[in-house]
C-alpha positions as CSV (number, residue, x, y, z in Angstrom):
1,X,113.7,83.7,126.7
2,X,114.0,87.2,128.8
3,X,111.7,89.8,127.6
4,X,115.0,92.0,125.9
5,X,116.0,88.4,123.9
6,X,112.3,88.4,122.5
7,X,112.3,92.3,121.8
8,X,115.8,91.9,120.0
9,X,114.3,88.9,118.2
10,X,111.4,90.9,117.3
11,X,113.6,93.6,115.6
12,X,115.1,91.2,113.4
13,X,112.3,89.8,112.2
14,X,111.5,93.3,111.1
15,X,114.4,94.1,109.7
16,X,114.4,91.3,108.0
17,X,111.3,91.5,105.9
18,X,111.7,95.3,105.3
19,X,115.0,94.3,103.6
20,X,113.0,91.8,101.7
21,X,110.2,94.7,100.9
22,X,113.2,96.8,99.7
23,X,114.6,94.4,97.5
24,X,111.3,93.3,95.8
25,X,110.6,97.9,95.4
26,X,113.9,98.0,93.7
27,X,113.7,95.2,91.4
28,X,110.4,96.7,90.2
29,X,112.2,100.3,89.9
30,X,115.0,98.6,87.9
31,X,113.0,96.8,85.8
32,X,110.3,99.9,85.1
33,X,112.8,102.9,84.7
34,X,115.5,103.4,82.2
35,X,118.9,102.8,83.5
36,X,119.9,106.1,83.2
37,X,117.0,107.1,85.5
38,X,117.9,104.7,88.1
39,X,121.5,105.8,88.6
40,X,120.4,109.4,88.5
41,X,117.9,108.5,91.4
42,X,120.4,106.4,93.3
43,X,123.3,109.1,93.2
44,X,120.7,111.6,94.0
45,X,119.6,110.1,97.1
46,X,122.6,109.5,98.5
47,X,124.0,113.0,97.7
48,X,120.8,113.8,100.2
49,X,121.8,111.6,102.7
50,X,125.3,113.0,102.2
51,X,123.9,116.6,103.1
52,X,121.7,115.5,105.6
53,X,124.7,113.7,107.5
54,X,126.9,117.3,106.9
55,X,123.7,119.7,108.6
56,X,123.9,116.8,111.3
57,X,127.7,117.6,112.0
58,X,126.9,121.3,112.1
59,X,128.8,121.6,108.4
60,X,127.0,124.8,106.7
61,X,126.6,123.4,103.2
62,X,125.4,127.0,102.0
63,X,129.3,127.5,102.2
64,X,130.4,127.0,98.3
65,X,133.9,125.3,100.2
66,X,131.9,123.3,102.2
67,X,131.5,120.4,99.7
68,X,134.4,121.1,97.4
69,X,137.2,118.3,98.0
């Protein structure tokens, strides 16, 4: 095994149990928060990661047209 193969399978392994971690986190969120909460969180996040991914591409999202469909 070359020393890239063992990074590579290094990474995975990683990956791996962080996507384990994550799932165990949000089945103890889902199970300790109102539904209603949840979704709010959820769409809330991923509205961030929405506007962080618009600043990236040089969008101005102070412009009121900026996020208007």
């Amino acid at each position: 095994m070359t020393k890239e193969e063992s990074s590579l399978k290094n990474e995975r392994r990683k990956c791996y149990e962080a996507e384990k971690s994550c799932r165990a986190e949000r089945k103890n969120f889902d199970g300790n928060c109102p539904t209603s909460w949840v979704n709010h969180f959820i769409r809330k996040y991923q509205f961030e990661r929405y506007k962080k991914t618009l600043a990236e591409q040089g969008v101005n999202i102070a412009d009121q047209n900026a996020l208007s469909d």
